[in-house]
C-alpha positions as CSV (number, residue, x, y, z in Angstrom):
1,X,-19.3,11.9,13.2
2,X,-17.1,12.5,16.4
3,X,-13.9,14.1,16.3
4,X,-11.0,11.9,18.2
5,X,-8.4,14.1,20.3
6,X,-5.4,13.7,17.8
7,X,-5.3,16.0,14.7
8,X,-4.5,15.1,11.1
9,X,-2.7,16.5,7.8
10,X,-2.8,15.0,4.3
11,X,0.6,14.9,2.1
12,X,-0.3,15.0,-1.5
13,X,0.8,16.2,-4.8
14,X,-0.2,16.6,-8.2
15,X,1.3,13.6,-9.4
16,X,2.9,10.5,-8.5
17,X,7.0,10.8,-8.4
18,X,6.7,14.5,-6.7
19,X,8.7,13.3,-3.5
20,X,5.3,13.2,-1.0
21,X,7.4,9.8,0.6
22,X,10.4,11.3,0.8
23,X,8.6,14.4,2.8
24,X,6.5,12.2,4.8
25,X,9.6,10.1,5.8
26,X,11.2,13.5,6.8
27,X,8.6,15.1,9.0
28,X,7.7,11.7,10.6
29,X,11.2,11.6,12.3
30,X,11.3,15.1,12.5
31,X,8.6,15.5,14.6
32,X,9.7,12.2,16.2
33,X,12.7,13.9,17.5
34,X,10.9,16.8,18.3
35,X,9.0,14.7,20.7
36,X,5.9,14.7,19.0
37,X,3.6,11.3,19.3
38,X,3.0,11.4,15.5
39,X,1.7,8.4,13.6
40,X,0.9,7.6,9.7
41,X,-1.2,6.3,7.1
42,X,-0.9,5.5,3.4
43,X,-3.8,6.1,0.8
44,X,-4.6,3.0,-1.5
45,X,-3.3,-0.4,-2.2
46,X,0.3,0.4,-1.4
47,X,2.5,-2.7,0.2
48,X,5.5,-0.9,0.2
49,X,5.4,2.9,1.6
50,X,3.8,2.0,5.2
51,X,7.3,-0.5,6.2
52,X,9.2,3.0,5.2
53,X,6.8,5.4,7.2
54,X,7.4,2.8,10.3
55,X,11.2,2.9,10.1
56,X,10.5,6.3,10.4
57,X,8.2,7.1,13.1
58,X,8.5,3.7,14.9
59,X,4.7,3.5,14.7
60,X,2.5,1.1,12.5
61,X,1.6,2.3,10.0
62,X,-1.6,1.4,8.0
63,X,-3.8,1.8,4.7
64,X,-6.9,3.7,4.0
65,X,-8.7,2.8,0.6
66,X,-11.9,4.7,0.0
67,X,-12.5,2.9,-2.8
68,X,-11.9,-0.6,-2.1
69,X,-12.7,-0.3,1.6
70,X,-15.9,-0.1,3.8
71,X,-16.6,3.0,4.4
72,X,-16.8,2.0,8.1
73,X,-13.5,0.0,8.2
74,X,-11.9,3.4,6.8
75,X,-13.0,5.0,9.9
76,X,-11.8,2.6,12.1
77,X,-8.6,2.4,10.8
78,X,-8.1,5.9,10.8
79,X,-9.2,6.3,14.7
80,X,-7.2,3.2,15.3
81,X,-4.0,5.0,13.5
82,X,-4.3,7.9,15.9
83,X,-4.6,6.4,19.2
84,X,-2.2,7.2,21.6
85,X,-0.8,9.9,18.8
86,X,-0.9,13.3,18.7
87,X,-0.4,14.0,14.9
88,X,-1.3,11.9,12.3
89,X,0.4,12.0,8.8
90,X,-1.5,11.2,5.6
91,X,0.0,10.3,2.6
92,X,-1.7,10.0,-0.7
93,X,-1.6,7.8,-3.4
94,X,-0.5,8.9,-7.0
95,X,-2.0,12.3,-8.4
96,X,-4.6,14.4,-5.6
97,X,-7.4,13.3,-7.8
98,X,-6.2,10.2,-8.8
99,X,-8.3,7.0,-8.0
100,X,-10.1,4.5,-9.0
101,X,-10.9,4.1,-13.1
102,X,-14.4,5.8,-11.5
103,X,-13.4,8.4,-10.2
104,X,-13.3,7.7,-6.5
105,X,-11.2,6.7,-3.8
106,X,-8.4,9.8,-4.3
107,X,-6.6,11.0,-2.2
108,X,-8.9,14.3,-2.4
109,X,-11.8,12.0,-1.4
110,X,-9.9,10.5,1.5
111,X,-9.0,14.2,2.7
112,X,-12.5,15.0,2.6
113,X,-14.2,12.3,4.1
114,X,-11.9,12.5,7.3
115,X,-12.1,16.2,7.5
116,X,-8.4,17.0,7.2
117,X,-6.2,20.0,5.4
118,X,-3.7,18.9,2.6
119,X,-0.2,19.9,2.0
120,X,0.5,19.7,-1.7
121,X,4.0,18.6,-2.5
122,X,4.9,20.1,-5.8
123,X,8.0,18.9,-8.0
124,X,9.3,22.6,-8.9
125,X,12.8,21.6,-10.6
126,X,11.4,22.7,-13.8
127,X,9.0,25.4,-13.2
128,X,9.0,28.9,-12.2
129,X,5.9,31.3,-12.6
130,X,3.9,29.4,-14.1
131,X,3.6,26.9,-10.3
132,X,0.8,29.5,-9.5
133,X,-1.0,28.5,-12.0
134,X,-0.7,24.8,-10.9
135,X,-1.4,25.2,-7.2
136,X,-4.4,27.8,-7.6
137,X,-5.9,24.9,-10.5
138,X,-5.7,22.1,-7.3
139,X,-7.1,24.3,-4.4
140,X,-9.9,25.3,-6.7
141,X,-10.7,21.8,-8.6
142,X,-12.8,20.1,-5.9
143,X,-15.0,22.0,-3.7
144,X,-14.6,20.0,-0.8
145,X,-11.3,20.0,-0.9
146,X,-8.4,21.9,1.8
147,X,-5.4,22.7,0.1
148,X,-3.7,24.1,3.6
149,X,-0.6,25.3,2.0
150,X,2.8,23.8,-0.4
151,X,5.9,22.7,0.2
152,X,8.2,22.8,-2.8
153,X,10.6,20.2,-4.2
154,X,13.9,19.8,-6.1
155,X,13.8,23.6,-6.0
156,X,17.4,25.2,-7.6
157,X,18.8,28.1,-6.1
158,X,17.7,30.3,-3.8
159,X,16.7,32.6,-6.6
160,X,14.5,29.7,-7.6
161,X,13.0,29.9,-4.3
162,X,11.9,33.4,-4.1
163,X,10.9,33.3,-7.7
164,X,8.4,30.2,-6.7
165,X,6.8,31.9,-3.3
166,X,6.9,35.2,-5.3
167,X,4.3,33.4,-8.1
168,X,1.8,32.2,-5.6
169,X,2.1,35.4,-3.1
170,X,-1.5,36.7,-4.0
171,X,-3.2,33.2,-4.4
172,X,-3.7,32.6,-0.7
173,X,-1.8,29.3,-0.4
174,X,1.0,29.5,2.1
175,X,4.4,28.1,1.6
176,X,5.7,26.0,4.1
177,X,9.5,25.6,3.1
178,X,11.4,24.5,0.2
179,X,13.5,21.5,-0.4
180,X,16.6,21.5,-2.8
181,X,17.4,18.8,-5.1
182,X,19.4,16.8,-3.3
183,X,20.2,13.3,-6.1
184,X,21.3,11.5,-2.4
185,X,18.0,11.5,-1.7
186,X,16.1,9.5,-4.5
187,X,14.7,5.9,-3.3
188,X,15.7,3.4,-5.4
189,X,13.0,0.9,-7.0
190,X,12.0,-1.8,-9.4
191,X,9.0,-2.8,-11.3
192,X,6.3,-2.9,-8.3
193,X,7.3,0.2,-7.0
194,X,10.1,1.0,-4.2
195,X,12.3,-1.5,-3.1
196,X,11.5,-2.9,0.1
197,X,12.4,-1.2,3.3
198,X,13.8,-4.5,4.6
199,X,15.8,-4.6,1.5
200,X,17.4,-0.8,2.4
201,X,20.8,-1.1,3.4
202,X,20.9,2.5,4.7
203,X,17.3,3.3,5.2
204,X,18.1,4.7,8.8
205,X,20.7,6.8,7.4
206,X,18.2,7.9,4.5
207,X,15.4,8.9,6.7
208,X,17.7,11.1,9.0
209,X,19.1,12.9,6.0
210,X,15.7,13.3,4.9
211,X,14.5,14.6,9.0
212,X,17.5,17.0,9.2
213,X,16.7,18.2,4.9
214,X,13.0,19.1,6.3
215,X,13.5,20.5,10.0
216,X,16.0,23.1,8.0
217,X,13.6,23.8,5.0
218,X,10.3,23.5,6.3
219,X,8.3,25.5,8.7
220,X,7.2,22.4,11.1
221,X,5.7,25.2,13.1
222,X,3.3,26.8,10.3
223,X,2.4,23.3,8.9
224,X,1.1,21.8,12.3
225,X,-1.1,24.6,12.8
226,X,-3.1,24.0,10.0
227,X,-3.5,20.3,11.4
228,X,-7.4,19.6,11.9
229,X,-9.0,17.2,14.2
230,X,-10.2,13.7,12.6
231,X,-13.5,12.9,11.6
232,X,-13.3,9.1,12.7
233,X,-14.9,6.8,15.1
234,X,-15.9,3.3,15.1
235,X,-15.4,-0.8,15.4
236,X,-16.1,-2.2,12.2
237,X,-13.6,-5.4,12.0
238,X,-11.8,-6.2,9.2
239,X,-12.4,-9.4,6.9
240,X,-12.6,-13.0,9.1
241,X,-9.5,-14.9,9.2
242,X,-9.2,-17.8,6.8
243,X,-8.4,-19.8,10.2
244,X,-7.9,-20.0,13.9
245,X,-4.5,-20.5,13.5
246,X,-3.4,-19.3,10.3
247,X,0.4,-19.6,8.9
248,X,1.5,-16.4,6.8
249,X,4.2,-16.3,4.7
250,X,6.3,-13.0,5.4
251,X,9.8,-12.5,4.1
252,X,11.4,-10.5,1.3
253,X,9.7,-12.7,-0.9
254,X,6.1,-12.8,0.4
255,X,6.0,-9.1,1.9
256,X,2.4,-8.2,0.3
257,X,0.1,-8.5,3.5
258,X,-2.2,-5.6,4.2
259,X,-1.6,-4.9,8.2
260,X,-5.2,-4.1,8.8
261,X,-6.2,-7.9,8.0
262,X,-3.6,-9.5,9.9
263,X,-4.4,-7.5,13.0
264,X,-7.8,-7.6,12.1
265,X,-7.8,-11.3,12.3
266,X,-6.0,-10.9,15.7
267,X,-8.6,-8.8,17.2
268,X,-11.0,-11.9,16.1
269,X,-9.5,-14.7,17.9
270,X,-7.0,-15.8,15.1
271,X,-3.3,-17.1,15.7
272,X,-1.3,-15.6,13.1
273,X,1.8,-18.0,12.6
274,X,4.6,-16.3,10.6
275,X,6.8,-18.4,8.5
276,X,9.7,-17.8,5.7
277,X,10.0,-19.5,2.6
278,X,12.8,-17.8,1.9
279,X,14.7,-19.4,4.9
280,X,13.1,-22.9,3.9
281,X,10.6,-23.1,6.6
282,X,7.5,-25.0,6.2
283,X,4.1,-23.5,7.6
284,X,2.9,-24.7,10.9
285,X,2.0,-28.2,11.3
286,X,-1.2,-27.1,13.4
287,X,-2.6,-24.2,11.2
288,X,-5.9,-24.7,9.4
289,X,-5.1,-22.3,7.0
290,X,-1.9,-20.8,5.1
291,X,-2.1,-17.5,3.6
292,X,0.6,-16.9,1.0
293,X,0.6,-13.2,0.0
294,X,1.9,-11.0,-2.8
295,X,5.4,-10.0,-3.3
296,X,8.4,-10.8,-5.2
297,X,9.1,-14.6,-5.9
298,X,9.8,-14.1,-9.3
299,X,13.2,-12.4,-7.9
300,X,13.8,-16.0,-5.8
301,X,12.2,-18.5,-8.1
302,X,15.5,-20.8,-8.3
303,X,15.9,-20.2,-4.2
304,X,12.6,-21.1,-3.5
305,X,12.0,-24.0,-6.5
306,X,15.3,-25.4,-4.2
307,X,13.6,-24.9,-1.0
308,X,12.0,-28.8,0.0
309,X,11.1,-28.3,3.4
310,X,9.0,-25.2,2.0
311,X,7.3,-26.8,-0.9
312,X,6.8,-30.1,1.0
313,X,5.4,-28.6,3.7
314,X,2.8,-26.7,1.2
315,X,2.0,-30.2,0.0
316,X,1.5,-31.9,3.5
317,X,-1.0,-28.6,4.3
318,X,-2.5,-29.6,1.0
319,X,-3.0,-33.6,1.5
320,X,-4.4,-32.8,5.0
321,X,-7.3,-30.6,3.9
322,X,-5.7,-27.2,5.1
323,X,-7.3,-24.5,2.9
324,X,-3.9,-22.6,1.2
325,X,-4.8,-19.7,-0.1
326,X,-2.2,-17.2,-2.5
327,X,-2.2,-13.6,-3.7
328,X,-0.3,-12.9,-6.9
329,X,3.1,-14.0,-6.0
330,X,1.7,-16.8,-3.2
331,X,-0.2,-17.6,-6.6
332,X,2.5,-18.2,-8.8
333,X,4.4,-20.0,-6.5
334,X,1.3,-23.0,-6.3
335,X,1.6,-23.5,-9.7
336,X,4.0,-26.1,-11.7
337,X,6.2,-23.6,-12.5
338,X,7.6,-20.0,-12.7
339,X,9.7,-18.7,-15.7
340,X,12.7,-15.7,-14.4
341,X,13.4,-12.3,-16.1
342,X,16.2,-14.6,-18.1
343,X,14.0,-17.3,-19.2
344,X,14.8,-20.2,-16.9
345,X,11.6,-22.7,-15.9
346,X,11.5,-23.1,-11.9
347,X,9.5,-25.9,-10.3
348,X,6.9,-24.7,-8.1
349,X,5.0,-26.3,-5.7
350,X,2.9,-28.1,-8.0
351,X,-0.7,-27.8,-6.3
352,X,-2.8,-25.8,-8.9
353,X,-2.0,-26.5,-13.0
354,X,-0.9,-23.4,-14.0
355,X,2.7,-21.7,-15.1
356,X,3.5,-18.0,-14.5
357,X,6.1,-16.0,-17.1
358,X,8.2,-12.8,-15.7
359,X,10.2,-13.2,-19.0
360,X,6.8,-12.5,-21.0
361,X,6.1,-9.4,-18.7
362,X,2.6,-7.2,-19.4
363,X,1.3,-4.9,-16.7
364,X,-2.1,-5.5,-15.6
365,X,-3.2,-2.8,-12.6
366,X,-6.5,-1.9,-11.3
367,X,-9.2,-2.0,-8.9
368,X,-10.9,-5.8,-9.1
369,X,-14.9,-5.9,-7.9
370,X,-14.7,-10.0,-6.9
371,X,-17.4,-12.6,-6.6
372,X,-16.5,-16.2,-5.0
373,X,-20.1,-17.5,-4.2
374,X,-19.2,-20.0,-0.8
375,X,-15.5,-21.1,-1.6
376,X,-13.9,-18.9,1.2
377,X,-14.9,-17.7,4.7
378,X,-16.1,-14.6,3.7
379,X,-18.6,-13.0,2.4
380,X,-19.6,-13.6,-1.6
381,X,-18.8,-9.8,-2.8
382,X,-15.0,-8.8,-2.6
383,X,-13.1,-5.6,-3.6
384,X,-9.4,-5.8,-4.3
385,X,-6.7,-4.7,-6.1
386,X,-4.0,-6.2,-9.2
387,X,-0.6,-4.9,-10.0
388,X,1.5,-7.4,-11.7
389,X,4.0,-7.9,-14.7
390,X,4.0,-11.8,-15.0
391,X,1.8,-13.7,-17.2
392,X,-0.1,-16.4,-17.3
393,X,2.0,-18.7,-19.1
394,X,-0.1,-22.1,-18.9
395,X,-3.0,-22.7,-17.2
396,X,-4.9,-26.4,-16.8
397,X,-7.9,-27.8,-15.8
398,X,-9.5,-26.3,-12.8
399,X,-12.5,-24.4,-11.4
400,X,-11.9,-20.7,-11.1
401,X,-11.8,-18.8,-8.4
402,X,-13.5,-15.0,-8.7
403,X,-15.6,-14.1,-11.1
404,X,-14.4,-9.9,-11.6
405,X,-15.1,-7.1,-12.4
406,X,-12.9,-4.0,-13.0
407,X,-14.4,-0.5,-11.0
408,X,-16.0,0.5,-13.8
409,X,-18.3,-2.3,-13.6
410,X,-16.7,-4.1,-17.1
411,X,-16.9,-8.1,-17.0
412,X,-13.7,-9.2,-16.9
413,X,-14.6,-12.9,-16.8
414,X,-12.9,-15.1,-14.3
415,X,-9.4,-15.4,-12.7
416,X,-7.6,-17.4,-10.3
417,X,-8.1,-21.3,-10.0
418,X,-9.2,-23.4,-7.0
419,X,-8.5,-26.9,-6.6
420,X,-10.1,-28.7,-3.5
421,X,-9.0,-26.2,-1.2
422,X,-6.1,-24.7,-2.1
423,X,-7.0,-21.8,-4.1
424,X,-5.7,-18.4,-5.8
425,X,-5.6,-15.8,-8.1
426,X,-3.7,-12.5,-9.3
427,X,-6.3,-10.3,-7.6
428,X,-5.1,-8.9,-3.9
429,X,-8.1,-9.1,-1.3
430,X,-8.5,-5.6,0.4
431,X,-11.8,-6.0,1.9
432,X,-16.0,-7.2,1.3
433,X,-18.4,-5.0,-0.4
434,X,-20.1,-2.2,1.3
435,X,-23.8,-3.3,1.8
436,X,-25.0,-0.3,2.9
């Protein structure tokens, strides 16, 4: 595979809650002000971490899913993610060798496949010697995989430091710099992760705290050298758009849209026609098709069950044939109803029979294999993603949507409902099945 001009780094760590985002966030505007054309890309189904990496770097910033993704469409995106760039940052999902319940798509995998050097982030407020230990065991686990060098976080004193690059001095892995625990610096969240970058009163004053914490701790210098260039190349489009003209629901409640379908359907001819619920606006009288995405309704449910112009304008799409289609939250919200956190029962819009609970909450994550036969524009075999505390609370007569299947290959039976065609389920849509 070709190697594009720009060259590439991976931020990973051992675990999830290490601080890779908040070191990400850092160099991105740190090598921003530097001058540095430098771009990004998130590993896995995350809606939230790409808004904060844009803030940052002022470039788009899109995800690469090895597991749930065409192995083509990866590469795409990746060379698409580097054009016009000179540096592309990488951050990984979870744990390095977390992925699917299979055992692919990790971040490891991702590092691999596009030929790039990783820079493990490692949480070292309550270690000391014993961090050799740790990083040797993660250069050495995979074979294929380039651990380039650490950076260390929530790190003491600076006896703690010298004590850390002291233990991994005769490993071979480099240390880049060492950030202190600094408790300004922790992103607040809720139960699907961050909270929303839009949602960030001070996110521009967060990310230049975090720029001028990392240009004084880190070696910028050191860690670009180890950058590699990217093995990437390709056209592969993304899913077809539902529509030509297709009205998307995008606010604070309905912020869940994957960037590389939305410009993908773009790049095929497709209007995209954004809209707010949140602000009572109805979707476009002239789109064929309304896409309502994931995202946080149950925090609005009394806002948007008050919302008419919204809800009736879901309901005219409906009585004129348009084909409505809703992920998780867009889901719930074309049912009869959706129960709060406190128990109150919101009217919804009232075009599939089913209720949704965030009062009864149970987690359900995981990769989804889905199977739709002819009911949508595109192909039968799906793969996608669910992350959700609500519940099914009621559910009527209807014809369901996917048949599923976990990545694992377990029969998971059917979810979502269709009705005509409006249709939905719980399961986020990432891309079709790799053929080849």
């Amino acid at each position: 595979m070709p190697l594009v001009d720009a060259k590439g780094l991976v931020i990973a760590a051992p675990a999830s809650g290490a601080g890779k985002t908040l070191v990400t966030l850092g160099l991105l505007r740190a090598f921003t002000k530097r001058g540095l054309a430098v771009s990004s890309a998130k590993v896995g189904p995350d809606y939230i971490d790409p808004h904060f990496h844009q803030a940052a770097s002022g470039r788009a910033c899109f995800n690469l899913d090895g597991w749930a993704m065409r192995g083509s469409l990866v590469s795409t995106l990746a060379a698409n993610a580097v054009a016009n760039s000179e540096l592309l940052l990488v951050e990984g999902v979870m744990g390095l060798f977390d992925g699917a319940a299979g055992g692919d798509g990790s971040t490891a995998d991702m590092a691999a496949d596009l030929g790039l050097p990783i820079v493990l982030v490692v949480d070292a407020g309550a270690q000391g010697q014993s961090v050799a230990a740790l990083v040797k065991g993660f250069a050495e686990f995979q074979d294929n995989c380039d651990v380039g060098g650490v950076v260390f976080n929530r790190v003491t004193s600076q006896t703690h430091e010298e004590l850390l690059r002291h233990a991994v001095e005769n490993i071979g892995v480099p240390v880049f710099g060492s950030l202190r625990r600094e408790t300004d610096l922790d992103l607040p969240s809720r139960h699907l992760g961050l909270v929303q970058a839009s949602e960030h009163g001070t996110l521009e004053a967060f990310i230049e705290r975090a720029a001028q914490l990392v240009a004084e701790a880190v070696d910028l210098d050191a860690l670009t050298s180890i950058a590699r260039p990217l093995l990437c190349s390709g056209d592969t489009p993304a899913l077809p758009p539902l529509g030509q003209r297709i009205a998307v629901a995008r606010d604070e409640a309905f912020g869940f849209s994957y960037p590389h379908l939305l410009n993908g359907w773009r790049d095929q001819g497709a209007e995209v026609l954004p809209f707010s619920p949140l602000a009572d606006e109805a979707p476009n009288s002239n789109a064929d098709a309304v896409y309502l995405p994931g995202g946080y309704p149950e925090l609005h449910a009394g806002r948007l069950a008050g919302n008419a112009t919204f809800l009736n304008g879901l309901r005219s799409a409906a009585d004129g044939g348009v084909l409505i289609f809703g992920e998780c939250g867009g889901f719930m919200v074309l049912g009869d109803y959706l129960i709060d956190a406190d128990g109150k029962k919101h009217a919804m819009a009232g075009l599939l029979p089913l209720g949704t609970s965030f009062a009864e909450r149970g987690l359900t994550l995981g990769y989804r294999k889905l199977e739709h036969g002819d009911i949508l524009p595109w192909p039968a075999r799906l793969r996608g993603h669910e992350f959700h505390y609500s519940k099914l609370h009621w559910q009527g007569g209807a014809d369901p949507l996917f048949a599923v299947q976990d990545s694992r290959n377990k029969d998971l039976g059917h979810i979502g409902l269709r009705h005509g065609r409006v249709m939905g389920s719980y399961a986020h849509v990432i891309d079709m099945e790799d053929e080849t």
